[in-house]
Backbone as CSV, one residue per row, in Angstrom:
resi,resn,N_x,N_y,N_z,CA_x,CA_y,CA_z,C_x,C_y,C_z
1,UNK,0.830,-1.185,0.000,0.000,0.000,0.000,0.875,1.250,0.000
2,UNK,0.141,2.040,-0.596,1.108,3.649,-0.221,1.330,3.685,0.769
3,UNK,2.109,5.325,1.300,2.352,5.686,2.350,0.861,6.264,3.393
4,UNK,0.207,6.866,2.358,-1.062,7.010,2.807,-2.495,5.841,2.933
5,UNK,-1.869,4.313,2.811,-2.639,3.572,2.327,-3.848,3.851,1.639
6,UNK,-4.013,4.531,0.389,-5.064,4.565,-0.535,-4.200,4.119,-2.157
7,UNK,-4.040,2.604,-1.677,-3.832,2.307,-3.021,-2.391,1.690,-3.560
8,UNK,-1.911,1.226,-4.712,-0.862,1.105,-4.939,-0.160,1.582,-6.091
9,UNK,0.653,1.074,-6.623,1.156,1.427,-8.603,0.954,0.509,-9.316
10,UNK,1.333,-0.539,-8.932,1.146,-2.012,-9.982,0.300,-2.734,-9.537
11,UNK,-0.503,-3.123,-10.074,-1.657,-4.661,-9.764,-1.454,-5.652,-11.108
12,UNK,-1.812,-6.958,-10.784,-2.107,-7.722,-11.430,-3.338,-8.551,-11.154
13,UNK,-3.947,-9.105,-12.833,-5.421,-9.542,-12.972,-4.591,-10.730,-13.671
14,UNK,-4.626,-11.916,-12.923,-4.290,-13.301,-13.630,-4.777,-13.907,-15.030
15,UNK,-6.278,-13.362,-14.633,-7.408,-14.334,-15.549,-8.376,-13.198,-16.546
16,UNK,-8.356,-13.137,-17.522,-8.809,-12.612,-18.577,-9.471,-13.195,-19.725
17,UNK,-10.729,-13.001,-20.065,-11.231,-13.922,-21.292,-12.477,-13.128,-21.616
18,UNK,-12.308,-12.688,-22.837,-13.495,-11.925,-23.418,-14.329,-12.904,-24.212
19,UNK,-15.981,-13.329,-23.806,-16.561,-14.393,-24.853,-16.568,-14.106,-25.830
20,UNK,-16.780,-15.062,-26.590,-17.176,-14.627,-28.188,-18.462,-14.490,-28.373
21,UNK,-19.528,-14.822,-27.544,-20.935,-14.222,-28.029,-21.755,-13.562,-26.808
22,UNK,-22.920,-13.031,-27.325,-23.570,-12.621,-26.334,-25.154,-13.165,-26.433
23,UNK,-25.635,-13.610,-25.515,-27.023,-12.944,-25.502,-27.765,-12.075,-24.906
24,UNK,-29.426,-12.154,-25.224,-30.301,-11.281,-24.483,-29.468,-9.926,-24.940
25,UNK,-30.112,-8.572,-24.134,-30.007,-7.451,-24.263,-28.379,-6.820,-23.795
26,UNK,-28.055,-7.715,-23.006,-26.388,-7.192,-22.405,-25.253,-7.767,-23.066
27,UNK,-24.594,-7.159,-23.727,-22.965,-8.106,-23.917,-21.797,-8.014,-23.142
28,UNK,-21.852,-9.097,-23.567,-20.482,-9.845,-22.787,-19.165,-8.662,-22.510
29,UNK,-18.734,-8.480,-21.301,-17.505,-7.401,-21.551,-17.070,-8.030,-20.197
30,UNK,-15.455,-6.986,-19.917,-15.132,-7.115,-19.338,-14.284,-5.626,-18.517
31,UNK,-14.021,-5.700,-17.335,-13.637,-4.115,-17.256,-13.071,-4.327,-16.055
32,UNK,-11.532,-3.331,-16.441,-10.545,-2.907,-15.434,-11.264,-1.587,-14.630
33,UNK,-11.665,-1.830,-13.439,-12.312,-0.863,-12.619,-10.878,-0.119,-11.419
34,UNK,-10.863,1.304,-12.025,-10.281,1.700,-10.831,-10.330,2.955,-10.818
35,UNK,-10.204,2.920,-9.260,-10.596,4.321,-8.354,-9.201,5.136,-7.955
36,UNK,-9.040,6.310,-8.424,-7.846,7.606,-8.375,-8.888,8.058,-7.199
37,UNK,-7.981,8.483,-5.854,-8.223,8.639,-4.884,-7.754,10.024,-4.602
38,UNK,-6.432,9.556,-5.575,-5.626,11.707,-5.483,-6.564,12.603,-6.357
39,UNK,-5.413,13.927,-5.829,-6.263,14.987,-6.377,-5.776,15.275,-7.704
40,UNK,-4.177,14.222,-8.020,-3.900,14.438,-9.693,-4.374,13.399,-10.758
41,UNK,-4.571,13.610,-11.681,-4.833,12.286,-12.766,-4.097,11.381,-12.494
42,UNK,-4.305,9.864,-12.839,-3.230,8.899,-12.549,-3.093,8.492,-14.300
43,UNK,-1.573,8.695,-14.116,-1.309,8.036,-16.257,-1.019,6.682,-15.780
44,UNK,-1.715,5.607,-16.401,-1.585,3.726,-16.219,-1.049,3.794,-17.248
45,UNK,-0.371,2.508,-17.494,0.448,1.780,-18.240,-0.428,0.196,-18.353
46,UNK,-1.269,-0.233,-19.103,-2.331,-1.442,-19.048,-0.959,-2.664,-20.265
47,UNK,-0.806,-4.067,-19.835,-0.025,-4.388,-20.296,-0.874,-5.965,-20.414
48,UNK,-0.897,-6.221,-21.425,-1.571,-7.755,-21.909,-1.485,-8.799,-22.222
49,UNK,-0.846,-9.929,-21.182,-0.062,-10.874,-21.448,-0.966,-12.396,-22.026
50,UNK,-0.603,-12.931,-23.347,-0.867,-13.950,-24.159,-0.293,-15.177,-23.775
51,UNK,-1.211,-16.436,-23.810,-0.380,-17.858,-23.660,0.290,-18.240,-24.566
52,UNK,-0.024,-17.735,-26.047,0.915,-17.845,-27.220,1.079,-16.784,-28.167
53,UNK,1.125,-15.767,-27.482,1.485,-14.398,-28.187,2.102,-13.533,-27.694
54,UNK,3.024,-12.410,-28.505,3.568,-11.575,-27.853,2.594,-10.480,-27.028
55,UNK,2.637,-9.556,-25.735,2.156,-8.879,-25.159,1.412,-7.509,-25.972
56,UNK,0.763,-6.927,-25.294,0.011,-5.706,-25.705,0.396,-4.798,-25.141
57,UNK,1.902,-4.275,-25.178,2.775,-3.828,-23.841,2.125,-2.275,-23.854
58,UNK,2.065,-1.722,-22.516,1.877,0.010,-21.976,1.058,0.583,-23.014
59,UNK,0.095,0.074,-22.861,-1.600,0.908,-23.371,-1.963,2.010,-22.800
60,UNK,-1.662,3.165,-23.110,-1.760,4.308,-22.142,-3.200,4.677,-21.454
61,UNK,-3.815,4.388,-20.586,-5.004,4.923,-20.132,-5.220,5.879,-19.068
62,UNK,-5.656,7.447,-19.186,-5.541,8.293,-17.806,-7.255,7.871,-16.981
63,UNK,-6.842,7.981,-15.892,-7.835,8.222,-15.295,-8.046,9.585,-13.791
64,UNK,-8.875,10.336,-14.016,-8.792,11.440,-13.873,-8.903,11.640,-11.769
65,UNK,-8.315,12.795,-11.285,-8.229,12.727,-10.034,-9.422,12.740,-9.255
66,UNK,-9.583,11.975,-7.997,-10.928,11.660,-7.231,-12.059,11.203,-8.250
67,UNK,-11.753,10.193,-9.125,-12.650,9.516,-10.230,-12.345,8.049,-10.111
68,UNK,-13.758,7.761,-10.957,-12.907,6.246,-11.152,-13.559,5.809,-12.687
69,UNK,-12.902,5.155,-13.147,-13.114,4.703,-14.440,-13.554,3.262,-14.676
70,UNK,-13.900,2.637,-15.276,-14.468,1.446,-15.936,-14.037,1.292,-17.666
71,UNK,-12.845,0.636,-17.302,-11.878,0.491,-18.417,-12.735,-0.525,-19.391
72,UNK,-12.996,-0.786,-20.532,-13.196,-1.703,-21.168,-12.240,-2.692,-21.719
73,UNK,-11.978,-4.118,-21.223,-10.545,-4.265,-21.941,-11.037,-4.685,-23.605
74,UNK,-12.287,-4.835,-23.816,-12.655,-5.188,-25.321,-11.854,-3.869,-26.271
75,UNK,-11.889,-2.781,-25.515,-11.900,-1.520,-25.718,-10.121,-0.573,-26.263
76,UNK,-9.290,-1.381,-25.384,-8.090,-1.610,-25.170,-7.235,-2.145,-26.818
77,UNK,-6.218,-0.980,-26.646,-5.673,-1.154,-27.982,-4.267,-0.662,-28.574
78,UNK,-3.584,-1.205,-28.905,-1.825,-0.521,-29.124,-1.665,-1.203,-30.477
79,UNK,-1.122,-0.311,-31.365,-0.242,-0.267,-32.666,-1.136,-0.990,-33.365
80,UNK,-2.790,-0.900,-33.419,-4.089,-1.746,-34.262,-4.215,-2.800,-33.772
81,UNK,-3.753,-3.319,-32.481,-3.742,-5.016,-32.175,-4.968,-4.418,-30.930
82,UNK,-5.839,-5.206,-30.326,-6.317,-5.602,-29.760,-6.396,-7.013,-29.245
83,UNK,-7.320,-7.269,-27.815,-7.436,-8.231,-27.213,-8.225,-9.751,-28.328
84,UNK,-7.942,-10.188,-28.712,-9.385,-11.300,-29.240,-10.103,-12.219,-28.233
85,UNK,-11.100,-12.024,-29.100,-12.486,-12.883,-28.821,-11.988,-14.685,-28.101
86,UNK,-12.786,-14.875,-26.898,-12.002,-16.095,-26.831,-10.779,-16.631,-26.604
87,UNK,-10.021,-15.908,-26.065,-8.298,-16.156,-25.830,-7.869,-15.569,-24.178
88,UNK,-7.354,-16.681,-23.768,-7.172,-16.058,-22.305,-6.144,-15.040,-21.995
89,UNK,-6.193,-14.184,-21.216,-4.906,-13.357,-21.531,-4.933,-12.694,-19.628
90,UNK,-3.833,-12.415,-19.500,-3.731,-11.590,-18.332,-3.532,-10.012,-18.380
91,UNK,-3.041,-9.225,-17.344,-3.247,-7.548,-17.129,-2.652,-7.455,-16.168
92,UNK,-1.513,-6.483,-16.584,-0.943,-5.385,-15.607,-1.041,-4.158,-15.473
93,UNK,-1.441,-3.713,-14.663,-1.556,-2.263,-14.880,-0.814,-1.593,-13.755
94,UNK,-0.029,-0.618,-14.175,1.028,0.342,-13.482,0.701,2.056,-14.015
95,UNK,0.832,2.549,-12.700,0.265,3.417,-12.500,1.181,4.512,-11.640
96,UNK,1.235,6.028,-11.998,2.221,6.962,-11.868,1.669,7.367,-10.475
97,UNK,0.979,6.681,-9.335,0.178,7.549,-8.483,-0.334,6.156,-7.558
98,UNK,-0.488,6.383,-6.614,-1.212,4.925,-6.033,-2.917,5.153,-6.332
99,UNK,-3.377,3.606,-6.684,-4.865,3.595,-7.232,-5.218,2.511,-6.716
100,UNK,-6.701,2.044,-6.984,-7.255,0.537,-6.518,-7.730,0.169,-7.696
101,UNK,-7.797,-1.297,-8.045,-8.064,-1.488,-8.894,-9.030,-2.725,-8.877
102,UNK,-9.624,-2.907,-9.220,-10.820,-4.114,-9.211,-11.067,-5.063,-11.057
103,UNK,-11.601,-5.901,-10.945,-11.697,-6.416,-12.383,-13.120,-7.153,-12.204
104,UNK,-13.573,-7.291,-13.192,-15.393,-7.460,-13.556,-15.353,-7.910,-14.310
105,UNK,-16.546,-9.017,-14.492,-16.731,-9.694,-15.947,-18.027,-10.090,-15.908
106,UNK,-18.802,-9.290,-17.178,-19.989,-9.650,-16.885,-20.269,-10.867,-18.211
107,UNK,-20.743,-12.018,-17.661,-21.324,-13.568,-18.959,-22.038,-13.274,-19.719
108,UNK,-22.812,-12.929,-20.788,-23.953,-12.889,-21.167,-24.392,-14.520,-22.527
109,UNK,-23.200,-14.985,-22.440,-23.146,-15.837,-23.171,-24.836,-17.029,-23.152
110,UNK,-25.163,-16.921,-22.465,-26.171,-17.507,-21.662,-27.273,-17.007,-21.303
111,UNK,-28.732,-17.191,-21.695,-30.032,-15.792,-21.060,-29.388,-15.638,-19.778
112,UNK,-29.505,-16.556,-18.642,-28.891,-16.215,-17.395,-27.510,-15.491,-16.985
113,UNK,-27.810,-14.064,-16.916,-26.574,-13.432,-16.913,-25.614,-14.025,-15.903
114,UNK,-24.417,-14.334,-15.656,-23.245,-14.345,-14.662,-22.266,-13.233,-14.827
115,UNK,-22.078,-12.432,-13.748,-21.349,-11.588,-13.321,-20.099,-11.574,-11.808
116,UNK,-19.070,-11.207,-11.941,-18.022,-11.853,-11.603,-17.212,-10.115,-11.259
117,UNK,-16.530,-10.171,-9.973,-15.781,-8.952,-9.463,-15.182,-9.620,-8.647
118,UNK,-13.635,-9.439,-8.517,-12.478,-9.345,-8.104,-11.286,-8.277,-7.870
119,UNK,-11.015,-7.987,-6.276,-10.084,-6.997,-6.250,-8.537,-7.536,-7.377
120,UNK,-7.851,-6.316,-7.957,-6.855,-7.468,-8.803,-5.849,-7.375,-7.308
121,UNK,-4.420,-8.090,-7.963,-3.543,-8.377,-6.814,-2.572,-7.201,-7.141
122,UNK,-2.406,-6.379,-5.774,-1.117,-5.461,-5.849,0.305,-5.818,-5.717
123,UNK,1.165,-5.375,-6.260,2.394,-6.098,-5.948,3.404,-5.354,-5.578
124,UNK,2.853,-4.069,-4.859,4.064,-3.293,-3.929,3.470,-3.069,-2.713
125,UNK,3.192,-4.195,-2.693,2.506,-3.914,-0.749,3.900,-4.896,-0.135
């Protein structure tokens, strides 16, 4: 945690998987949730690790001071590459400022929606 415990710089999200379909009225997504606690913007560095591909390295995303954002990782994108449909992938995100970060995944693959939230793991505590 910081010095002020609100937060850290780096987290990691192990588990990542965007479906390939949706049903009913909601689609399938997934989202890096995090809360800037300071009073400056925080600049992230979002980094996208593949089981058989090279990374999606330092995706620049700001998120603005005493805000919080709801990242889309469908959304997420460096040099025209994006995440694909169906492929497991992990997330780092590093950050110029201490932040919290949470990860969400909502199913829609299915009428019965499943929805899924996890704090991610910090790694300068």
């Amino acid at each position: 945690m910081s010095i002020k415990g609100k937060g850290d710089t780096r987290w990691i999200i192990p588990d990542g998987f965007i479906p390939p379909e949706s049903s009913g009225s909601q689609t399938s997504h997934e989202s890096i949730c995090v809360l800037n606690l300071q009073q400056e913007p925080a600049q992230l560095k979002v980094t996208i690790y593949f089981e058989d591909q090279e990374p999606l390295e330092e995706i620049e995303v700001q998120v603005k001071g005493k805000r919080t954002s709801h990242i889309k990782t469908a959304m997420l994108e460096k040099d025209g590459r994006t995440i694909p449909k169906s492929v497991p992938y992990a997330i780092e995100v590093e950050s110029d400022r201490p932040v919290i970060v949470q990860y969400s995944r909502l199913d829609s693959t299915q009428p019965e929606l499943a929805l899924m939230s996890t704090m991610a793991h910090p790694l300068n505590t």
